[in-house]
C-alpha positions in Angstrom: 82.2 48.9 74.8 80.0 49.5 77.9 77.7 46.2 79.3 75.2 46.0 81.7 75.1 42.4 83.6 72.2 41.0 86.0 71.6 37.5 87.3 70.8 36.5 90.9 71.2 32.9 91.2 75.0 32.0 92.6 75.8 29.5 89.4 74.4 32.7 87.0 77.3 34.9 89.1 80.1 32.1 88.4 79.3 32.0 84.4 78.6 36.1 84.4 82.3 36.1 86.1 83.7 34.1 83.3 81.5 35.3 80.9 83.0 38.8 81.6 86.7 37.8 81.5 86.0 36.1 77.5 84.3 39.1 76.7 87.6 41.4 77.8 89.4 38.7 75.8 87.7 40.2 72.5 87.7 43.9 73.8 90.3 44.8 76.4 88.5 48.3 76.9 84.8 46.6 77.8 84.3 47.8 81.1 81.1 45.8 82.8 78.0 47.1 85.7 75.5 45.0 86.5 73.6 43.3 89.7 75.4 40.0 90.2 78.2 38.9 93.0 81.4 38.1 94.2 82.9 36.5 90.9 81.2 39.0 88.5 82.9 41.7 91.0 86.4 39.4 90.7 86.4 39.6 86.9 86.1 43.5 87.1 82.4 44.1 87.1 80.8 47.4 88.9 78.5 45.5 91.1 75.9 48.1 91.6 74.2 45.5 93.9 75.1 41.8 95.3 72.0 40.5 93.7 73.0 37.2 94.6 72.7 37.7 98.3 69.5 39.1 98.2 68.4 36.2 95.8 69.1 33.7 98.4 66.8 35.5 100.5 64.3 35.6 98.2 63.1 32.0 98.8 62.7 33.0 102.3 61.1 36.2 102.5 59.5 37.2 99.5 57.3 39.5 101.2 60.0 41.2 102.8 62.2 41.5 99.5 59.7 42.4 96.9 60.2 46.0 97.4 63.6 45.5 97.5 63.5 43.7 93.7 60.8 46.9 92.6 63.8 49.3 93.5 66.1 47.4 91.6 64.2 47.4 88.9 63.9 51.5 88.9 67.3 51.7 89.3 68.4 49.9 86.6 66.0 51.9 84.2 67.6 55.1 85.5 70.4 53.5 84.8 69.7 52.9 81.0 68.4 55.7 80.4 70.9 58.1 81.9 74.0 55.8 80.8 72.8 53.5 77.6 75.0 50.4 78.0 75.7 48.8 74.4 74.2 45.7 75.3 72.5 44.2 78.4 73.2 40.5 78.9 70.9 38.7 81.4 71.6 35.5 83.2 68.9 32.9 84.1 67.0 34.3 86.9 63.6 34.5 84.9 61.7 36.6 87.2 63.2 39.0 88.0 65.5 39.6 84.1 62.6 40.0 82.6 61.8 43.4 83.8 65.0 44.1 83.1 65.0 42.8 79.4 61.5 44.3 78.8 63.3 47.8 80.7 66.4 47.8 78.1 64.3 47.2 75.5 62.3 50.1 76.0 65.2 52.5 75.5 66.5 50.6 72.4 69.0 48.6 74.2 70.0 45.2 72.8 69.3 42.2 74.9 71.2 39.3 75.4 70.0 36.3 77.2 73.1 33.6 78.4 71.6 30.4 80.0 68.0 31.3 79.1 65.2 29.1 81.4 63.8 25.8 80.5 61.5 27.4 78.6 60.5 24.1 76.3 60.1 22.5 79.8 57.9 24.4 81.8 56.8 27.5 80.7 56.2 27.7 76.8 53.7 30.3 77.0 56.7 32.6 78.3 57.9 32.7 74.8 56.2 35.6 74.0 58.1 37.2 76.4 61.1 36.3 74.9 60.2 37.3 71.6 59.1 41.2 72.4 62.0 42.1 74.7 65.3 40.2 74.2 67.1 40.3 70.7 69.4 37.3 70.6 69.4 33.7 73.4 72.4 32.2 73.8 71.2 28.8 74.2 72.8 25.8 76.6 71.5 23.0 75.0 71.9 22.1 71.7 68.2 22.0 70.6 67.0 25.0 72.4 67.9 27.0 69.5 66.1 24.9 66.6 63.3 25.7 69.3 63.6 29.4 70.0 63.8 29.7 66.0 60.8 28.2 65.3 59.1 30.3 67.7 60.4 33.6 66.1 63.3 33.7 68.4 66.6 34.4 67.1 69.4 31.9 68.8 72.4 30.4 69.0 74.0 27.3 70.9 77.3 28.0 72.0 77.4 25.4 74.8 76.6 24.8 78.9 79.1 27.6 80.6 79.4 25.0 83.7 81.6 23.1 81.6 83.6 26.6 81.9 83.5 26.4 85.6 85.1 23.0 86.1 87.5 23.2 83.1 90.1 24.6 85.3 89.5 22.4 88.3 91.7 20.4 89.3 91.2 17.3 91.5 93.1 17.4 94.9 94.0 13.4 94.1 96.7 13.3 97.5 92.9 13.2 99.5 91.6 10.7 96.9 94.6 8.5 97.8 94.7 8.7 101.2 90.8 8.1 101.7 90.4 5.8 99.1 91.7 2.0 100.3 91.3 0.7 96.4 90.3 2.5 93.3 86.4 1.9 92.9 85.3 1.3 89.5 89.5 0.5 88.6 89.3 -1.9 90.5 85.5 -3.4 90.1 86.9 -3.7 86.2 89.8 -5.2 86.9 88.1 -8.2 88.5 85.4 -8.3 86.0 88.2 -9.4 83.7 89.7 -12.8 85.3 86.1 -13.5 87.1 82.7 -14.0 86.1 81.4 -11.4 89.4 83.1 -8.5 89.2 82.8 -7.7 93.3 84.0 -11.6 93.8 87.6 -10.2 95.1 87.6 -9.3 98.8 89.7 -6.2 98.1 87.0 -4.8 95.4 85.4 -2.2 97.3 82.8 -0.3 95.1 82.5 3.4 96.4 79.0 4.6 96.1 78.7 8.6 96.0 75.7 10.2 97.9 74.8 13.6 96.5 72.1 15.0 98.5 72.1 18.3 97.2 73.6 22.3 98.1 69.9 23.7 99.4 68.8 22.3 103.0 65.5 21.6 101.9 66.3 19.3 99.0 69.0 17.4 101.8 66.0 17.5 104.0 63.6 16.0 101.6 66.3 13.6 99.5 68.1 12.1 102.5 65.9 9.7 103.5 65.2 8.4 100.3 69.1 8.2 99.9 69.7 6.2 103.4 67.4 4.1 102.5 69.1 3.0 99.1 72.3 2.8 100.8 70.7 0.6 103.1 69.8 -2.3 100.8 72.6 -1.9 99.2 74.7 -2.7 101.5 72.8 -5.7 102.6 73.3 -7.4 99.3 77.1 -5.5 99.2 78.6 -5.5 102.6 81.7 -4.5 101.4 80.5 -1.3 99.0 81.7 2.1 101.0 79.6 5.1 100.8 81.0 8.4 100.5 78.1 11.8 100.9 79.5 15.3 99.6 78.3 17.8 102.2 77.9 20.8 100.5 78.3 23.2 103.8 79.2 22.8 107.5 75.0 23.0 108.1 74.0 20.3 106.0 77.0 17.9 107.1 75.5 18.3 110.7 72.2 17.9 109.1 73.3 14.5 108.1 75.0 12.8 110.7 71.9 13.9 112.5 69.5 12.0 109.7 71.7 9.2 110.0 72.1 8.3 114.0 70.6 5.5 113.9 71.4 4.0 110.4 73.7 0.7 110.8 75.2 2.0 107.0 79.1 3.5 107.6 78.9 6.5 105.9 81.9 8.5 105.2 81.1 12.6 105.2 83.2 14.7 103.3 83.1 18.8 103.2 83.8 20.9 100.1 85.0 17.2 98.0 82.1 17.0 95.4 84.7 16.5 92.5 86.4 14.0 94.7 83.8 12.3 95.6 82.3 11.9 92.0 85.6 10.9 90.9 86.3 8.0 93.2 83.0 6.5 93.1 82.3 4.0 91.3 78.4 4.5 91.1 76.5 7.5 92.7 73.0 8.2 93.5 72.0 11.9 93.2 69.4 14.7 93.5 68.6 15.9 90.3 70.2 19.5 89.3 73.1 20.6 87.3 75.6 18.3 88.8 74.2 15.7 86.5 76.5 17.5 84.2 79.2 17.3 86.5 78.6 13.3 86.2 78.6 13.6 82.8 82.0 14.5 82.8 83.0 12.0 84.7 81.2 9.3 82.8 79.3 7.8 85.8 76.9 5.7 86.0 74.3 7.6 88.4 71.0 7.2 89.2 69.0 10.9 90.1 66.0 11.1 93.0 64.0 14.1 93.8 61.3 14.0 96.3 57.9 16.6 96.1 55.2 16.3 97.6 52.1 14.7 95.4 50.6 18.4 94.2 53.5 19.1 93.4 54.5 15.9 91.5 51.3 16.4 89.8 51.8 19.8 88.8 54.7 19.1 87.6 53.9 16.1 84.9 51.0 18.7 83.5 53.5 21.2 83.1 56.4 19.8 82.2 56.7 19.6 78.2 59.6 17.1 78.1 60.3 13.4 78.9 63.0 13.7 81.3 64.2 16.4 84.3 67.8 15.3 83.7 69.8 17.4 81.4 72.1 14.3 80.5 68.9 12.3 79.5 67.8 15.0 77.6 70.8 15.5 75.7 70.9 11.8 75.5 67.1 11.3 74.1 66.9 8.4 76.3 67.3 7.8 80.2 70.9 7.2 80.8 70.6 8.2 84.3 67.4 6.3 85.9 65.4 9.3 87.6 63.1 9.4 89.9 60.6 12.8 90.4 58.4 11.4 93.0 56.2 11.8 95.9 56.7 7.9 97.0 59.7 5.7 98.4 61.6 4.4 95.4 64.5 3.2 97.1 64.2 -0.4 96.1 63.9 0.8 92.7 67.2 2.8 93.5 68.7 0.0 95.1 68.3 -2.3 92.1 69.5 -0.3 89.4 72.8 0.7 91.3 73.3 -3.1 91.9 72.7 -4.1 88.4 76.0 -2.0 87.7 78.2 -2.8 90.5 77.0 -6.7 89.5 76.9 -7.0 85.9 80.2 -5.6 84.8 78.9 -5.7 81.0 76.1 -3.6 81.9 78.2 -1.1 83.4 80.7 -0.7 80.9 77.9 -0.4 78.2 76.4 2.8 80.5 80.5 4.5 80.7 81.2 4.1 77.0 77.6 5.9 76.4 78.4 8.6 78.8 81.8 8.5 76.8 80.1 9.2 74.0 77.8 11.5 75.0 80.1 13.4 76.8 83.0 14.0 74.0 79.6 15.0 72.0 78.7 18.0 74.1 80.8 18.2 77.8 83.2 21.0 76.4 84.4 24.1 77.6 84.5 27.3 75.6 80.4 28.3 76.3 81.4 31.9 77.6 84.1 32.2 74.8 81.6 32.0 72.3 79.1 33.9 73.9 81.6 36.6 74.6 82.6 36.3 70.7 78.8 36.5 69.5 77.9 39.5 71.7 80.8 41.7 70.3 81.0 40.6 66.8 77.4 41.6 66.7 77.2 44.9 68.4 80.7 45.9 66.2 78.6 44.6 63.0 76.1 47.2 63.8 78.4 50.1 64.8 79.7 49.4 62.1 76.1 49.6 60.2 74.8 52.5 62.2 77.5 54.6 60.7 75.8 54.0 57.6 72.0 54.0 58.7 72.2 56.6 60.8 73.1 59.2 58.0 69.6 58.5 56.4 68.1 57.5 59.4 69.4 59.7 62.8 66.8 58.1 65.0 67.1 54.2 64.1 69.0 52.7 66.9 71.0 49.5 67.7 68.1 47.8 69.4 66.1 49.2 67.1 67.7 47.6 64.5 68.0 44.5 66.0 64.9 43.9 66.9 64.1 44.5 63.7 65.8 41.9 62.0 64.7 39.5 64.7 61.2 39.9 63.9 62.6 39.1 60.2 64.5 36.4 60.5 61.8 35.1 62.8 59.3 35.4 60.0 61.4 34.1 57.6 
């Protein structure tokens, strides 16, 4: 079995990496090409080009890359047609996987799409898009498909691959020790039990986590509104510690720059996220797919994202969904208080991470939701039943073609895919 592979966003090269190992774990002879990065290449993928890098770029210069993404394009149709992959699997990365979709589809290639966009979000009308030139979605969410169904789209949940990513991470808990004086929510519940304030005991130091986000512009943007949270905070909790997971050497200078002359001791960590999150007790975040990484943790988080007022604007005329964070979607309610705004809603921040770290009730109430929501759908196994989809299909119609193609020497697999999507989707 011979796959073609394309994403170009650095999470879509992490799941197409481990998307690639499940899929060898079905058929030990798959061999894999595509446009992706370092992990696809690490799993044993022919990277025809580090699509990731040029992604990255792409933000930057689009003017200067668009041929670059044309050429691509080209390529992978020579590609198709010269080599006809059994299947091409595309990962997020809307833009540009489209062309390639609508390219494989015209040579009869099967399409998969693995953690399809937001589609039911922000861009609806893209469902036709959908519909003409990919055959089967493997969904993320666990109403995407009831939604792609109803729209003529076959689908199929099989689960969020991050979940995948951190399955086999394992917390480095010598640092936690050594950086963490007491345990943070431990210990808040601990004293919640013998005393009417839980943060009455001088030894009951609350760790607040500051997640200001991987990209420089959303640090530059978020940080502020952050500092500023932490700030009253700690006024009405002198004692709470605040710990910020720097995601590179660049944004960790960033901050301590932000932060000269803030009176707030913050403690900067480098490469700790999953530390961080696990020793806080509360954290305050920018919104983004670490809110699944909170989820797994079960903690109580609050999620900021600063625009500017257009762009807020633009955004609540678009946006076909009540929430921007995935756990409050999955949740049907705001578990995590967000906050997409072109204002100052620190006090607002402030407030709702001191109702927690003050009203141990309240804060148990929000873990044993996260509890639940997370043993509901925070499991691993997304790429193994993606993997086990893709091939069980595509040997169900080898298996067929043996048949149809006896009667019928032109029909082909995407062909007859396609085909019965357009039934089922009728149906």
């Amino acid at each position: 079995m011979h796959v073609f592979i394309s994403t170009g966003e650095p999470s879509g090269d992490v799941h197409g990496g481990n998307l690639i190992r499940a899929l060898r774990q079905r058929d030990p002879s798959l061999s894999a090409v595509g446009y992706g990065g370092p992990h696809m290449k690490s799993a044993g993928c022919d990277v025809l080009f580090p699509l990731t890098d040029l992604a990255l770029m792409w933000f930057l210069r689009v003017g200067l890359n668009l041929h670059r993404f044309v050429a691509l394009i080209r390529k992978a149709n020579r590609y198709f047609r010269e080599k006809k992959p059994d299947a091409v699997i595309v990962i997020d990365f809307p833009g540009f996987n489209w062309w390639i979709a609508r390219r494989a589809h015209a040579h009869g290639i099967p399409v998969f799409y693995f953690v399809p966009p937001q589609l039911w979000a922000w861009a609806p009308w893209r469902i036709s898009k959908m519909r003409k030139w990919v055959d089967h979605v493997l969904c993320s969410l666990p109403f995407e498909a009831e939604w792609y169904e109803n729209r003529g789209v076959r689908a199929t949940y099989v689960g969020h691959p991050f979940y995948d990513e951190i399955e086999g991470r394992v917390l480095d808990h010598d640092f936690i020790r050594e950086h963490q004086s007491v345990s943070g929510c431990e210990k808040v519940i601990e004293n919640a039990r013998s005393t009417s304030d839980p943060l009455s005991s001088k030894s009951a130091k609350p760790i607040v986590g500051l997640l200001p986000g991987s990209r420089k512009q959303e640090v530059t943007s978020n940080f502020p509104i952050i500092l500023r949270s932490a700030q009253l905070l700690q006024k009405r909790i002198p004692e709470a510690r605040f710990w910020v997971a720097c995601f590179s050497v660049e944004h960790e200078e960033l901050i301590r720059s932000m932060s000269k002359e803030c009176s707030v001791p913050l403690e900067l960590y480098l490469g700790r996220t999953p530390e961080v999150i696990h020793a806080s007790t509360v954290c305050l975040s920018v919104s983004g797919s670490v809110s699944l990484e909170l989820l797994s943790d079960a903690k109580p988080t609050v999620i900021v994202y600063k625009v500017s007022a257009s762009a807020r604007w633009a955004a609540r005329k678009l946006m076909h969904c009540p929430y921007i964070t995935l756990v409050n979607l999955l949740a049907a309610e705001e578990l995590y208080p967000e906050f997409l705004t072109d204002n100052d809603p620190s006090q607002e921040v402030s407030e709702h991470l001191y109702r927690w770290l003050s009203d141990v009730e309240f804060y148990k109430s929000t873990v044993d939701k996260l509890i639940q929501l997370r043993e509901q759908y925070a499991h691993a196994g997304a790429s193994r039943r993606a993997a086990g989809y893709i091939v069980d299909t595509l040997n169900r119609s080898a298996k067929t073609s043996s048949t149809v193609n006896a009667s019928s020497p032109g029909s082909t697999l995407g062909a007859r895919l396609s085909h019965h999507r357009k039934v089922s989707g009728s149906s």
